[in-house]
N, C-alpha and C positions, 0 to 999 in steps of 0.2 A: 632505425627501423629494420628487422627483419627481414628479407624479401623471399617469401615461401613459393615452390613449384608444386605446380599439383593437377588433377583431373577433376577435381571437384567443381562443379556448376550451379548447385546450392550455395557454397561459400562466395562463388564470388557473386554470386546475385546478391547474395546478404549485404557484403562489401556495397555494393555498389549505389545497394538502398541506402546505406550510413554515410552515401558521398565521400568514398572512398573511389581511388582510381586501381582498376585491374587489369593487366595484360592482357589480351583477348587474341587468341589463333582467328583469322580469317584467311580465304584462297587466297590473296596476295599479299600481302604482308601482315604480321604485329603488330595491332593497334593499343595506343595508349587509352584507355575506355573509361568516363564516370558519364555521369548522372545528365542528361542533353537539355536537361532542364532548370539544376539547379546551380546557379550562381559562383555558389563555393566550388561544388567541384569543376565546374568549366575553368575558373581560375584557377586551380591548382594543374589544371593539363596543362595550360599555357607555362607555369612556373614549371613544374617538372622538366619539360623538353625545352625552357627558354625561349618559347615561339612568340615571334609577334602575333601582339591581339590584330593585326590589319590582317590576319592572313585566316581566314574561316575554316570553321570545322566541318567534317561531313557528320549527320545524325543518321544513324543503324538500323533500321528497322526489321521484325519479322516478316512482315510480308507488304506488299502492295498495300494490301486492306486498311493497313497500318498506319498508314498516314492522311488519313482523315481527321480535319483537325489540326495539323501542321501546317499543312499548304491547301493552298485558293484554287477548287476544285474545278470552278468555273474560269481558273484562267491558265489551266495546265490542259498547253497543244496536244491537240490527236496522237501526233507523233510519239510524244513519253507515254502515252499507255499501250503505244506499240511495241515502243523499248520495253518496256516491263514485261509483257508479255514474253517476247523474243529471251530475253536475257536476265532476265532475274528466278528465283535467287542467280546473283554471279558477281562479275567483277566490273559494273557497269551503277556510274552515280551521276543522279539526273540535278540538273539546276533549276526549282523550278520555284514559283512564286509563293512565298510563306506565308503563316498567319501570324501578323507582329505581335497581337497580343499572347502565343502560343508562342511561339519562336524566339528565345532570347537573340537580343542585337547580339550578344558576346559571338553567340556561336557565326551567326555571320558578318561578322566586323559593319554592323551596320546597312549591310546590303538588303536589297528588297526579295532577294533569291535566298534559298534554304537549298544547301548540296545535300541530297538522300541516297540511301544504297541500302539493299538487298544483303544479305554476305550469305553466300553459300555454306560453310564449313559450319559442316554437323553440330560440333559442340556450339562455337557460338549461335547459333540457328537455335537449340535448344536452351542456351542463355538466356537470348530476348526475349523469348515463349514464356520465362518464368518471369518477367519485368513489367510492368505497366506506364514503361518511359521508353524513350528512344538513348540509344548512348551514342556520343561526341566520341569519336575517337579516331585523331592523327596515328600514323606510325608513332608504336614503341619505341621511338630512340631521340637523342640529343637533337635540336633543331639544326640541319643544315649536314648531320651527317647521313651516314648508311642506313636504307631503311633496315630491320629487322624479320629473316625469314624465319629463324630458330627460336626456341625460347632462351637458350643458352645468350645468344645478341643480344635479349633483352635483360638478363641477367647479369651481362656484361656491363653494358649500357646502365641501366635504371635500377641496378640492384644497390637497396638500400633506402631508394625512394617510395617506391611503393608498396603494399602487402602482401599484394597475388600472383603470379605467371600462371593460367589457364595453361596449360599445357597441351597442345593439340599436332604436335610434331613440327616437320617442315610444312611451309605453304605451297602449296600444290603451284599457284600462277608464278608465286614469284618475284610480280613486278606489281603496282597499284591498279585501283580501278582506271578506266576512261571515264574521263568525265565529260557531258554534255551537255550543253544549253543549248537554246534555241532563240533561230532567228526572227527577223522580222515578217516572216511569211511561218513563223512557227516550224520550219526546217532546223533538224538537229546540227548542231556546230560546238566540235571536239576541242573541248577547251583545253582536255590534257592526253594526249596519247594514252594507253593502255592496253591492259591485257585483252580487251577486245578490239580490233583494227577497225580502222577504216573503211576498208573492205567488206567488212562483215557485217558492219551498223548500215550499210549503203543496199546489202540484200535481203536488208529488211526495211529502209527508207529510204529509197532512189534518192533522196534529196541531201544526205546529211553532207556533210562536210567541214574544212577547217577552219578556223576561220582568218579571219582576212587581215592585212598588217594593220589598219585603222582599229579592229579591236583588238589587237594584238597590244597598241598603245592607249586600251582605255586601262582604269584603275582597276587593282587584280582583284577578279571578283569570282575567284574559285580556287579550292585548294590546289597545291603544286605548281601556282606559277611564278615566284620570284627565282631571279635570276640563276642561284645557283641551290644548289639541292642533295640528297644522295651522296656528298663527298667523302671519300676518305681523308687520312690525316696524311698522307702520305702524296705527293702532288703527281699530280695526273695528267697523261698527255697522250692526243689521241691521233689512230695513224689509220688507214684503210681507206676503204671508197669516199673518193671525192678530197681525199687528203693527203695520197701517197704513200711511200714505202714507213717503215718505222727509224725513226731517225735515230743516230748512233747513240752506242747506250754501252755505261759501263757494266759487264758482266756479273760483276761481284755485289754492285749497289742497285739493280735493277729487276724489276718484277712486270711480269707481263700477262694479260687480260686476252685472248684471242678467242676465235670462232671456231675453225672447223681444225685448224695447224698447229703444230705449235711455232714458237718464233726461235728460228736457228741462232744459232750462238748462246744462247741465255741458257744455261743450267735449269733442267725440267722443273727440280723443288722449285724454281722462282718464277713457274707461269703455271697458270688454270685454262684449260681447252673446253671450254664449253659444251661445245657438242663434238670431239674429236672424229671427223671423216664424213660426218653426218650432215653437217652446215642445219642443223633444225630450229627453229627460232625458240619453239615451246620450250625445247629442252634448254637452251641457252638462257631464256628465260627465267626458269624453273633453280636454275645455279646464278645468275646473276650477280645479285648482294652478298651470297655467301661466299663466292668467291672473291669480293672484293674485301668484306673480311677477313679471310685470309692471308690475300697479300696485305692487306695493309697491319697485319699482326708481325708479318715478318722482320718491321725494323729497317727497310729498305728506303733509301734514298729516294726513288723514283720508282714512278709504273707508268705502263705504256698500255693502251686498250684499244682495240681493235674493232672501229665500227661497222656494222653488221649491211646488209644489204638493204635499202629503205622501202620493203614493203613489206609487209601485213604486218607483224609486232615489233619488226625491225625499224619501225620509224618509233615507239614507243623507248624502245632500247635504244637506241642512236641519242635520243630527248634525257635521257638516264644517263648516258655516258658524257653528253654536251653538259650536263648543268653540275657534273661528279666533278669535271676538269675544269671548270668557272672558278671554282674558289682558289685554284691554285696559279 
């Protein structure tokens, strides 16, 4: 199969009616995109990327209004139509109570919760405008590695497998949505760090929060939580707050990840400074995956990564770096 790049938003609407799978630019990453309803294509997402069917999809929608229909109107807290309000369109996906006879089990491995998101980014914004479905779509790339910020990553990655790359540039965020369920008093509880902090969901709902090591050990019932994630091919290891200096590293076979420095001794070509002198998390963000692309294109032995300070998106990035270094 051919794997075409393009701007065209007709085509892959076309695609996407014939349960075909399309590449779709949104603000934080590449998503792998078909049909959130039909069968075939939900299974071919899983087979493309190798993803376990245990591990659920988020469904896209164009707006709030949108999801009428999907989910149990009457049992979705105060709270998520605060979040909505506050943050959508963005990079913010609510977990909230499906309609099973609307909602395939595939898309949520069975679970009684349907993950929904808003996507800001113009073109696909304009995509779902022409659809009369919701689209499933994980990150554009192999299960378990680098999400995809470019389309060129997902050309890299998936070229071959499927027919379209929506071409919408780099992702603005960078890093995935947050995602949010809620507790038993209907308080928001951040099931996966993201591009929106803690911080920031809390000054719009005193109440939200993480949640706790008890559901931390129930069964994974949101996308982005097993164990390792994001990885490159190239083995990972991680040094800064809360972990100490960067531990000795051969010059010649070594590739390094940092914040605001770079890392003395190491030959500049084998390290990426994220935000150099700035320490800003957005921007760090914003390069993230792509610069772990990089190194891990280099052919290097190792990489060393440098985690970031653990507040506002730095705990989201720190979760990024902790689950990159898991596999290795």
């Amino acid at each position: 199969m051919e794997t075409l790049l393009g701007t065209d938003v007709a085509r892959a609407a076309a695609l996407l009616r014939a349960g075909e799978l399309v590449a779709i630019p949104t603000e934080t990453v590449y998503g792998l995109a078909g049909h959130g309803l039909r069968e075939d294509s939900l299974q071919r997402i899983f087979a493309v990327k190798g993803r376990p069917l245990s591990n659920p999809l988020i469904l896209h929608f164009a707006s709030p209004e949108h999801l009428g229909g999907y989910v149990r109107p009457e049992a979705v807290p105060a709270a998520a139509h605060t979040l909505l309000a506050a943050f959508s369109p963005g990079p913010l996906t609510l977990l909230l109570p499906r309609e099973p006879a609307v909602v395939p089990d595939t898309v949520t491995a069975g679970l009684p919760d349907v993950a929904v998101r808003i996507p800001a980014h113009p073109l696909v914004r304009q995509l779902l405008h022409q659809l009369d479905f919701p689209l499933a779509a994980p990150s554009a790339n192999p299960f378990g590695y680098i999400s995809p910020t470019l389309p060129e990553h997902v050309l890299r990655q998936l070229g071959g497998k499927i027919p379209y790359v929506l071409d919408g540039g780099p992702c603005e965020a960078g890093i995935e949505s947050t995602v949010v369920g809620f507790g038993p008093a209907g308080e928001p509880v951040v099931y996966r760090p993201g591009a929106i902090s803690l911080e920031a969901l809390q000054q719009v709902v005193p109440t939200a929060r993480l949640r706790t090591a008890a559901e931390k050990a129930q069964r994974v019932a949101s996308p982005g939580l097993l164990p390792y994630h994001y990885s490159p091919h190239t083995p990972l290891q991680l040094f800064g707050p809360g972990l100490g200096a960067a531990p000795a590293f051969e010059a010649g076979s070594t590739g390094a990840l940092t914040f605001r420095e770079p890392l003395p001794g190491l030959p500049l070509e084998q390290q990426v400074v994220l935000s150099p002198g700035r320490g800003n998390l957005a921007e760090a963000a914003h390069g993230l995956y792509a610069a772990l692309h990089h190194l891990d294109g280099l052919g290097l032995q190792h990489l060393l990564a440098e985690r970031f300070p653990e507040t506002g998106i730095g705990m989201a990035l720190n979760e990024r770096l902790e689950k990159a270094a898991a596999r290795g």
